[in-house]
C-alpha positions, 0 to 999 in steps of 0.5 A: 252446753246450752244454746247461747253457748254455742252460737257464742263458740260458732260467731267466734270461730266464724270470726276467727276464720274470716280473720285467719283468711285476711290474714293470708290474703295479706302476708301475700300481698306483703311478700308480693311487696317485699319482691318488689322492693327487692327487685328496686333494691337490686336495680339501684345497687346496679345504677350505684355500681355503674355511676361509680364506674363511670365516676372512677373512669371520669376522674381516670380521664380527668388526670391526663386531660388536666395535664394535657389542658395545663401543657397546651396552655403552657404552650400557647403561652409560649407561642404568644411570647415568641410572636411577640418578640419576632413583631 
């Protein structure tokens, strides 16, 4: 090998090891990254979990509630007609 040869093979092999380097550099930012939205993940399925949870005990409580509404609302009326018709 003449000496262009060789300062060809050190410059790419130079290259090569810059970039083998940035390469490692950046798989760990990229699994450092992919923790992170793991762990966003995780958090939002909890917060979906509960809102749902909280939505099904809502609509539990909403049922009696609606039918307690419409009979306080049946009894009043009947009140009101009764003091009605004792006046």
């Amino acid at each position: 090998m003449n000496n262009a040869e060789q300062i060809l093979v050190i410059i790419v092999s130079s290259v090569l090891a810059i970039f083998l380097i940035f390469l490692i550099v950046a798989v760990v930012y990229i699994i450092k990254v992919l923790r992170q939205v793991s762990r966003v993940t995780a958090q939002a399925e909890r917060a979906a979990i509960n809102v749902e949870s909280a939505a099904d005990l809502l609509g539990r409580a909403a049922s009696p509630l609606g039918l307690l509404k419409i009979i306080s609302g049946i009894v009043d009326q009947v009140n009101k007609s009764k003091d009605r018709k004792g006046r």
